[in-house]
BASEGU-435842 format. One record per atom (N, C-alpha, C, CB): x, y, z; residue number from 1; atom name. Coordinates in nm, 3 decimals. Glycine has a CB too. Layout:
<pt><east>X</east><north>Y</north><up>Z</up><num>NUM</num><atome>CA</atome></pt>
...
END
This chain:
<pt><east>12.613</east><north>10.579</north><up>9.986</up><num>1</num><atome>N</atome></pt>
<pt><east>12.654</east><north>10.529</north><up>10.115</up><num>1</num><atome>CA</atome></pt>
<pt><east>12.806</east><north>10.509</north><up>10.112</up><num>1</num><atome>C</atome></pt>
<pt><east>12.580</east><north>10.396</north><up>10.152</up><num>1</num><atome>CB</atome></pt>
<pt><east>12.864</east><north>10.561</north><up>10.275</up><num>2</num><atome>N</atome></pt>
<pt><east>13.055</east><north>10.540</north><up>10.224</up><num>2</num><atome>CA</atome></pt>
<pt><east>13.089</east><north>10.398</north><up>10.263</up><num>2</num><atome>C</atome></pt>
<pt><east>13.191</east><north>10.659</north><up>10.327</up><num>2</num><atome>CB</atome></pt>
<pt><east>13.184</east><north>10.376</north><up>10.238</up><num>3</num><atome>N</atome></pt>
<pt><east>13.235</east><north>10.224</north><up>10.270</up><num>3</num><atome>CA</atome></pt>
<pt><east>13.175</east><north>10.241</north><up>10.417</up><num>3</num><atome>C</atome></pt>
<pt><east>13.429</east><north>10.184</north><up>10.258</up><num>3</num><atome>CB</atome></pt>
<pt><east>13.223</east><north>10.341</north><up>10.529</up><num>4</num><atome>N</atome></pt>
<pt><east>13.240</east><north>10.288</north><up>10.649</up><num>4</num><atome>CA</atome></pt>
<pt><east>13.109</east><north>10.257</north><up>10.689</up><num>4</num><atome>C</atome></pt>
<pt><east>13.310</east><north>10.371</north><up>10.740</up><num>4</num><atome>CB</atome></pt>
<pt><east>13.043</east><north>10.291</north><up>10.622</up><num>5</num><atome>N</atome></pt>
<pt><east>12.870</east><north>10.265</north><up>10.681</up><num>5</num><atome>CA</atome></pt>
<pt><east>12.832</east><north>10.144</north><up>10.626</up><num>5</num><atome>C</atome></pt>
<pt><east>12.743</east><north>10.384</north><up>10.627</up><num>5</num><atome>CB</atome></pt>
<pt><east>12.889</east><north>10.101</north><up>10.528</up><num>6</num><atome>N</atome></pt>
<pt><east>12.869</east><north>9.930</north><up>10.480</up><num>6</num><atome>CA</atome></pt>
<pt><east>12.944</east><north>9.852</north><up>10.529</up><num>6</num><atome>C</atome></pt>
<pt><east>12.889</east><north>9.891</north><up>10.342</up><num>6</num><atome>CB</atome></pt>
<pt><east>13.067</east><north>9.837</north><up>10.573</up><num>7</num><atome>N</atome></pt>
<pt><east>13.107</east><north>9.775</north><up>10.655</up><num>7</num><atome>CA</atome></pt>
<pt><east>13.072</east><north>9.748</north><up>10.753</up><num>7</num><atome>C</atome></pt>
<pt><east>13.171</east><north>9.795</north><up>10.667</up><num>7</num><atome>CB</atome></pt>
<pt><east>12.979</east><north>9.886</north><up>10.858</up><num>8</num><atome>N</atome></pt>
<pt><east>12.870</east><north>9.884</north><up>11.016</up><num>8</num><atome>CA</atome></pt>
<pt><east>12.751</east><north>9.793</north><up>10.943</up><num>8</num><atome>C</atome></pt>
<pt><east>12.788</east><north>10.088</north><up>11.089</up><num>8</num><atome>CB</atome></pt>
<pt><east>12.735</east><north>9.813</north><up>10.869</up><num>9</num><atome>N</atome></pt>
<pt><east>12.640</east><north>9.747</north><up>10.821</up><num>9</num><atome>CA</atome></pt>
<pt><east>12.628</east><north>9.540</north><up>10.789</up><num>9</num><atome>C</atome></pt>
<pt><east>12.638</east><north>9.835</north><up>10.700</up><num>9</num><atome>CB</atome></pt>
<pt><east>12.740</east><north>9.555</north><up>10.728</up><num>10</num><atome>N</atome></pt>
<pt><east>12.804</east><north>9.394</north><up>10.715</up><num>10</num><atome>CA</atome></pt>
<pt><east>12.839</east><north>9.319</north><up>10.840</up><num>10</num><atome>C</atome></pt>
<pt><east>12.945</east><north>9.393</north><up>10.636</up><num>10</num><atome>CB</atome></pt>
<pt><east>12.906</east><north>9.451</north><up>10.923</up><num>11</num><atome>N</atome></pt>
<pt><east>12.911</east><north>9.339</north><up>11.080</up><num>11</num><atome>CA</atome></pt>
<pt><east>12.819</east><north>9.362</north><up>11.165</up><num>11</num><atome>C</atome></pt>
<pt><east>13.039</east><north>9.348</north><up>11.183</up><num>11</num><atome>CB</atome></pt>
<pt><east>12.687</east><north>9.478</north><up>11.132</up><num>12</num><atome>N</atome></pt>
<pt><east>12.540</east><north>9.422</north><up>11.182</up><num>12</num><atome>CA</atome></pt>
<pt><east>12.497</east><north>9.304</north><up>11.137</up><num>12</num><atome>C</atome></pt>
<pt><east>12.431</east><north>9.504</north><up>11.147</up><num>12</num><atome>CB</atome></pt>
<pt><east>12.525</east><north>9.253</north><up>11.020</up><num>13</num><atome>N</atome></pt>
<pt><east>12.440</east><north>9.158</north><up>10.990</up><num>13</num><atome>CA</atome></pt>
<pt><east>12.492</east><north>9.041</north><up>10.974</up><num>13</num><atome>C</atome></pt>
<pt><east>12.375</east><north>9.184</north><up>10.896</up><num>13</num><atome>CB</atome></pt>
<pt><east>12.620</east><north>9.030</north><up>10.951</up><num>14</num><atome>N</atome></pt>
<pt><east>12.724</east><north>8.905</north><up>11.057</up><num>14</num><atome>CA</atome></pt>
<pt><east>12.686</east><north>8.903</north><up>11.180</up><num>14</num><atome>C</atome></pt>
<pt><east>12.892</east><north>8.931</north><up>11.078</up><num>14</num><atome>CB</atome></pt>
<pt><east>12.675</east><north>8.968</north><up>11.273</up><num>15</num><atome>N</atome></pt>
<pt><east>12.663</east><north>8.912</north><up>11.400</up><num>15</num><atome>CA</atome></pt>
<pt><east>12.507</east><north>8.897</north><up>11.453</up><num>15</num><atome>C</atome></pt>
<pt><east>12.746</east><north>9.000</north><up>11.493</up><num>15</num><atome>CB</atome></pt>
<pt><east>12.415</east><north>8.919</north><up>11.370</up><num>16</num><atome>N</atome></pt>
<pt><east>12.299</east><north>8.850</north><up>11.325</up><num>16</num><atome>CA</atome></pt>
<pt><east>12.270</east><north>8.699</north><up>11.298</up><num>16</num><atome>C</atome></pt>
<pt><east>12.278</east><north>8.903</north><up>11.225</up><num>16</num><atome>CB</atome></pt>
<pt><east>12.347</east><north>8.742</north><up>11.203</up><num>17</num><atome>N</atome></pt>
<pt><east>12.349</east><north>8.531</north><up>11.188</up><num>17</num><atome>CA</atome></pt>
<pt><east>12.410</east><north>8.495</north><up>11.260</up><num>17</num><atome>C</atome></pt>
<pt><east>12.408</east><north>8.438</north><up>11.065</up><num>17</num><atome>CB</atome></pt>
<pt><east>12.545</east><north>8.519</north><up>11.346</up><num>18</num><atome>N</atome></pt>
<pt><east>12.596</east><north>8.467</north><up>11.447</up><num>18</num><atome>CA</atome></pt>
<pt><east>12.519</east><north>8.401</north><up>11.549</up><num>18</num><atome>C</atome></pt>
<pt><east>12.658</east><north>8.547</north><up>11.492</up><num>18</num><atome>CB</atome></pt>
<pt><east>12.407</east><north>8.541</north><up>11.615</up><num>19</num><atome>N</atome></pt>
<pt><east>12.322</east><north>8.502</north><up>11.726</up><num>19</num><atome>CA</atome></pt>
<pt><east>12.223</east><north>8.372</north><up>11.656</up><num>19</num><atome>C</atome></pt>
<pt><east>12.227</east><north>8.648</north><up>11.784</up><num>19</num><atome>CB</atome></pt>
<pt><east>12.176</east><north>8.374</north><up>11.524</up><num>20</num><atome>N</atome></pt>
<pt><east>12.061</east><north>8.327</north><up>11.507</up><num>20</num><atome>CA</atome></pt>
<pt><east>12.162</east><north>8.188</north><up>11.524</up><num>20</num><atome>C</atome></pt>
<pt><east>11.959</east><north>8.374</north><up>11.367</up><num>20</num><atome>CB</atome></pt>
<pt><east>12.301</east><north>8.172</north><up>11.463</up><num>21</num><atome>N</atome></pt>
<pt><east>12.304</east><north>8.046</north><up>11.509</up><num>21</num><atome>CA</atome></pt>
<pt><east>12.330</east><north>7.995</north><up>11.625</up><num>21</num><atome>C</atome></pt>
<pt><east>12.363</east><north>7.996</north><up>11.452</up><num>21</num><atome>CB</atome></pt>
<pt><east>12.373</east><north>8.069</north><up>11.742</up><num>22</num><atome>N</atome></pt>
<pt><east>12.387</east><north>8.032</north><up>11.829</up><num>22</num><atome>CA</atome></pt>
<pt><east>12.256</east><north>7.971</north><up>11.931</up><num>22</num><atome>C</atome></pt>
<pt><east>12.457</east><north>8.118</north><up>11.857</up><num>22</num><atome>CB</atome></pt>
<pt><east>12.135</east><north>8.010</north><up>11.870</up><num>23</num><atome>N</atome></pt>
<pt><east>12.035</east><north>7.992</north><up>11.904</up><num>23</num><atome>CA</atome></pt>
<pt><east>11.934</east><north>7.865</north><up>11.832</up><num>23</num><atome>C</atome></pt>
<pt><east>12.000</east><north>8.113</north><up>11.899</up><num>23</num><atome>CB</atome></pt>
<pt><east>11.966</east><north>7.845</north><up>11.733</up><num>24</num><atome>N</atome></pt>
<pt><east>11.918</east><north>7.793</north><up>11.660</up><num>24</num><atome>CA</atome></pt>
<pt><east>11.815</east><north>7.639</north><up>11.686</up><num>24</num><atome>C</atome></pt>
<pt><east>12.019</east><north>7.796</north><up>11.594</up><num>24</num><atome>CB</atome></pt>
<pt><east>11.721</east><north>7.594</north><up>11.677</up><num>25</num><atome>N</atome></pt>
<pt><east>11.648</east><north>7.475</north><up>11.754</up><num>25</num><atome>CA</atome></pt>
<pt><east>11.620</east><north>7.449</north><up>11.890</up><num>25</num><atome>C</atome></pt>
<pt><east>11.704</east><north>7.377</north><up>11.732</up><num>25</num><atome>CB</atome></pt>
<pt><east>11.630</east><north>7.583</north><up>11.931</up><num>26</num><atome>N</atome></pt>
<pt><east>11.611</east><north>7.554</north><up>12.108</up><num>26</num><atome>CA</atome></pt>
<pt><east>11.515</east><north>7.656</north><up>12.135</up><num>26</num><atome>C</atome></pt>
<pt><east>11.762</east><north>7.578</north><up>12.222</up><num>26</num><atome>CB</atome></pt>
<pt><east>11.427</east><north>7.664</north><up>12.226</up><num>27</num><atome>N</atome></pt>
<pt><east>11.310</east><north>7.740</north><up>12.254</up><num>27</num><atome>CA</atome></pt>
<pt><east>11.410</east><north>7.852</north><up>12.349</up><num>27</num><atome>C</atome></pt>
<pt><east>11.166</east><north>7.641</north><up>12.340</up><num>27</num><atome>CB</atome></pt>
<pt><east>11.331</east><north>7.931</north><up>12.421</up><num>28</num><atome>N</atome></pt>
<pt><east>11.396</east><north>8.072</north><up>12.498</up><num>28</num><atome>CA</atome></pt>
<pt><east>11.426</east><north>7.936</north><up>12.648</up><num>28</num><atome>C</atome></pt>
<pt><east>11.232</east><north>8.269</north><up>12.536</up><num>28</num><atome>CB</atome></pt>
<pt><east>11.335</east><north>7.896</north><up>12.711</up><num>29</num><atome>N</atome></pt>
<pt><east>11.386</east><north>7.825</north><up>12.815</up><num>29</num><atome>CA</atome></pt>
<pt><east>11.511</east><north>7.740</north><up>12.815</up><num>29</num><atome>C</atome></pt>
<pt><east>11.297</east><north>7.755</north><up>12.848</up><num>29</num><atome>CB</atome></pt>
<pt><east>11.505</east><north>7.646</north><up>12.717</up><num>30</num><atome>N</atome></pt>
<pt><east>11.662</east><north>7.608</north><up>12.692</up><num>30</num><atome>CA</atome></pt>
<pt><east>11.751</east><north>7.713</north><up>12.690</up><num>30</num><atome>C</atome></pt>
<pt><east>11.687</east><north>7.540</north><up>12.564</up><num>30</num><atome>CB</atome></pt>
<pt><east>11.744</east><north>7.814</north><up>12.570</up><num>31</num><atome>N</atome></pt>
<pt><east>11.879</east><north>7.878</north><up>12.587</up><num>31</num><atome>CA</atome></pt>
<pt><east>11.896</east><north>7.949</north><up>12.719</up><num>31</num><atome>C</atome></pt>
<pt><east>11.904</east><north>7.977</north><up>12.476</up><num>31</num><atome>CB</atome></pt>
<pt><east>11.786</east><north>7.973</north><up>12.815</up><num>32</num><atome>N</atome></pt>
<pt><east>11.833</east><north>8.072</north><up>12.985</up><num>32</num><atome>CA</atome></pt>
<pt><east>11.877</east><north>7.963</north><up>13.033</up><num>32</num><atome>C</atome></pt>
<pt><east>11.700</east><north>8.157</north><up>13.111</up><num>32</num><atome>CB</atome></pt>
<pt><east>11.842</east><north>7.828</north><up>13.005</up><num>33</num><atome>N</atome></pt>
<pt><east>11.922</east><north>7.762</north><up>13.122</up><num>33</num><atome>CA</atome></pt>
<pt><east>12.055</east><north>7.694</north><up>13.051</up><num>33</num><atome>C</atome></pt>
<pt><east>11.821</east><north>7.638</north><up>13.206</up><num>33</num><atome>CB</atome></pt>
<pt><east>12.102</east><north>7.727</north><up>12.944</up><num>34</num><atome>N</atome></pt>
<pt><east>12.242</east><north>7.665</north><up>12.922</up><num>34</num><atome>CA</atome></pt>
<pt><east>12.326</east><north>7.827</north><up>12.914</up><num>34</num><atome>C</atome></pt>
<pt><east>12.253</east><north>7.546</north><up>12.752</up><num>34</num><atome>CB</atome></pt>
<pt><east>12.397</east><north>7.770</north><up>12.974</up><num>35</num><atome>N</atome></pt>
<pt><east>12.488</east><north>7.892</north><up>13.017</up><num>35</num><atome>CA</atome></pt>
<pt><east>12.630</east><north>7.917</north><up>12.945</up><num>35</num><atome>C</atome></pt>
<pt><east>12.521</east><north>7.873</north><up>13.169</up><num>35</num><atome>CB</atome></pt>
<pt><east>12.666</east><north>7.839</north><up>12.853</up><num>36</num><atome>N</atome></pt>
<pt><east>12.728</east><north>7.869</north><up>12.742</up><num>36</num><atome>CA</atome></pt>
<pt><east>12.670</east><north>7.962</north><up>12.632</up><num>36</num><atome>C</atome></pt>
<pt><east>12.755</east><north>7.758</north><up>12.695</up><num>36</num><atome>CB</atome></pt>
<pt><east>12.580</east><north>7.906</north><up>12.613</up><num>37</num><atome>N</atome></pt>
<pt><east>12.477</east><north>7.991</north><up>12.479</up><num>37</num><atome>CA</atome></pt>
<pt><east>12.473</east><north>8.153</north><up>12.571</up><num>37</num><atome>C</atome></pt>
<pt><east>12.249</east><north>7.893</north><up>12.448</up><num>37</num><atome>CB</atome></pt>
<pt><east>12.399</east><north>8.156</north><up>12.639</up><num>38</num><atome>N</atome></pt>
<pt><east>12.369</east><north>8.235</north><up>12.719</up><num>38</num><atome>CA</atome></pt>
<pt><east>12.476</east><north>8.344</north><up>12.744</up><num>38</num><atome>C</atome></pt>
<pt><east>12.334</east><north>8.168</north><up>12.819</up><num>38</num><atome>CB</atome></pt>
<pt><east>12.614</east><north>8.291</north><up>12.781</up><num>39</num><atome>N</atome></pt>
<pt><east>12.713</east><north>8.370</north><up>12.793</up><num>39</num><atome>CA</atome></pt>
<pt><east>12.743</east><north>8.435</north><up>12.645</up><num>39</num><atome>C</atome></pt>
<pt><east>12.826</east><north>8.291</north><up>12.856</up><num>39</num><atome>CB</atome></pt>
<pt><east>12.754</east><north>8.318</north><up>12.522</up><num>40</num><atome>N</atome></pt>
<pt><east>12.815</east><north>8.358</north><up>12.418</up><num>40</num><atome>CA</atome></pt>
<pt><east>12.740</east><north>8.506</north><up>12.375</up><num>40</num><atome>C</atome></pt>
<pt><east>12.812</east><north>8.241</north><up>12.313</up><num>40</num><atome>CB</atome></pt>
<pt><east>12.626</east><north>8.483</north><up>12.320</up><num>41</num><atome>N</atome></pt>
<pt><east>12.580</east><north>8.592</north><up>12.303</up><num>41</num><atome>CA</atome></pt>
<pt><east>12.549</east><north>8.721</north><up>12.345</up><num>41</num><atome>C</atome></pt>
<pt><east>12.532</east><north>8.570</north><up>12.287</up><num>41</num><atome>CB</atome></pt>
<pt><east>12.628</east><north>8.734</north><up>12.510</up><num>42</num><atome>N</atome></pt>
<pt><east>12.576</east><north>8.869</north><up>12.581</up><num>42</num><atome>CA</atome></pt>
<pt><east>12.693</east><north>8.888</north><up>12.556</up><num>42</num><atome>C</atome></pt>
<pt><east>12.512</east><north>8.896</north><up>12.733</up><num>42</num><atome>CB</atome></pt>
<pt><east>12.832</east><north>8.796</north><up>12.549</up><num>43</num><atome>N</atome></pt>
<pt><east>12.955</east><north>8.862</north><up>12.512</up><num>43</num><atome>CA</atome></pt>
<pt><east>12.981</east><north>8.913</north><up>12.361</up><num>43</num><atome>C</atome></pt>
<pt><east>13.059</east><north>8.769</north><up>12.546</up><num>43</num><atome>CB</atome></pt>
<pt><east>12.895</east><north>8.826</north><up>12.252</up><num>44</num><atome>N</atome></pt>
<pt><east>12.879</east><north>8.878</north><up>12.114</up><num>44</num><atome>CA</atome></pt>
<pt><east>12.830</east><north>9.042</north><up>12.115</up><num>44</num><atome>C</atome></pt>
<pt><east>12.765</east><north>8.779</north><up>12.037</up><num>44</num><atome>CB</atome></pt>
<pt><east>12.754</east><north>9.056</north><up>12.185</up><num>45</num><atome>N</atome></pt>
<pt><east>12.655</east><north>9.187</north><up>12.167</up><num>45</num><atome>CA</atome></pt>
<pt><east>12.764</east><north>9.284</north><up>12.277</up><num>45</num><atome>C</atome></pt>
<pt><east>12.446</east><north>9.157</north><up>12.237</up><num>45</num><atome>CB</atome></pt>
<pt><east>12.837</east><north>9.248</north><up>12.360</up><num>46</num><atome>N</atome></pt>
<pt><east>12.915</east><north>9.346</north><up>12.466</up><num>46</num><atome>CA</atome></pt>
<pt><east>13.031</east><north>9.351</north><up>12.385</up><num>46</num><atome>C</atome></pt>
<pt><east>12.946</east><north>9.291</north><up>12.634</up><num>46</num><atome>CB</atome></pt>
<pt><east>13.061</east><north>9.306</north><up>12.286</up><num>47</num><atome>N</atome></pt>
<pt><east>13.205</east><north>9.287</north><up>12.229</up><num>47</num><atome>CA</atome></pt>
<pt><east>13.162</east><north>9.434</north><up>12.113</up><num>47</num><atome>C</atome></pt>
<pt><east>13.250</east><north>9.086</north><up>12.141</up><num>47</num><atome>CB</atome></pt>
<pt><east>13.054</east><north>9.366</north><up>12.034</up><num>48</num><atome>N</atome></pt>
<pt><east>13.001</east><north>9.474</north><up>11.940</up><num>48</num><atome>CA</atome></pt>
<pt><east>13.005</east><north>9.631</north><up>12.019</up><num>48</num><atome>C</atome></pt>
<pt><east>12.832</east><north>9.428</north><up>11.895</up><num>48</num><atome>CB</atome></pt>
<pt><east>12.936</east><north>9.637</north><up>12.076</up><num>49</num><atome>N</atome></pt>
<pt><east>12.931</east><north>9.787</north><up>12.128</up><num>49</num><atome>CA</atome></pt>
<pt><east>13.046</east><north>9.799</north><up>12.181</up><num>49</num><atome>C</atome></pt>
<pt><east>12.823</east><north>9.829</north><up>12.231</up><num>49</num><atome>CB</atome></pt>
<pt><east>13.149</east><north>9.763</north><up>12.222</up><num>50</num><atome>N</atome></pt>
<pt><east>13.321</east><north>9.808</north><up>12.246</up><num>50</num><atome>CA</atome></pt>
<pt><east>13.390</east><north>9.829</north><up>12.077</up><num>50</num><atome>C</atome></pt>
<pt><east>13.428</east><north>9.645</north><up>12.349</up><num>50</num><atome>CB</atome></pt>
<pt><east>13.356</east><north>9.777</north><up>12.028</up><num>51</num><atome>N</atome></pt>
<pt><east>13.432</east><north>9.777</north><up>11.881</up><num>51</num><atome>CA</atome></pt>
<pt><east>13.370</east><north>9.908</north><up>11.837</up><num>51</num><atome>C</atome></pt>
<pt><east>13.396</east><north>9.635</north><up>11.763</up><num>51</num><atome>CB</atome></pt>
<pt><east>13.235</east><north>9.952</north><up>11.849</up><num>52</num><atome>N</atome></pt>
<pt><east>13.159</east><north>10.077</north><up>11.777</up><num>52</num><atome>CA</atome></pt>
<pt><east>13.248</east><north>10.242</north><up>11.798</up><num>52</num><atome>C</atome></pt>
<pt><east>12.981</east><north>10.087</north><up>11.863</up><num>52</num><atome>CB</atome></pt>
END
C-alpha cells in the first residue's frame, strides 16, 4: 500500500472518531434536534469530500 492511500486511510478514520465523538451519549433524537451537533458533522463529512 503507498503512503497516499494510508494517509486516505488515517483521515478516514480520524474523522470517524471525530463523528463518534461528536455524538457520543445522546440518542438520534437529541442529536436532530441540537443544531450545533447536527451542523458540525454535515460540515465534517462536506469538508471531507472537498479535500478528496
Amino acid at each position: 500500500m503507498t503512503r497516499r492511500y494510508k494517509d486516505a486511510l488515517r483521515d478516514i478514520l480520524d474523522a470517524i472518531e471525530k463523528a463518534q465523538s461528536f455524538v457520543a451519549g445522546i440518542d438520534f433524537d437529541t442529536f436532530e434536534a441540537n443544531d450545533e451537533k447536527n451542523f458540525r458533522s454535515h460540515s465534517c463529512s462536506r469538508n471531507r469530500r472537498r479535500s478528496s
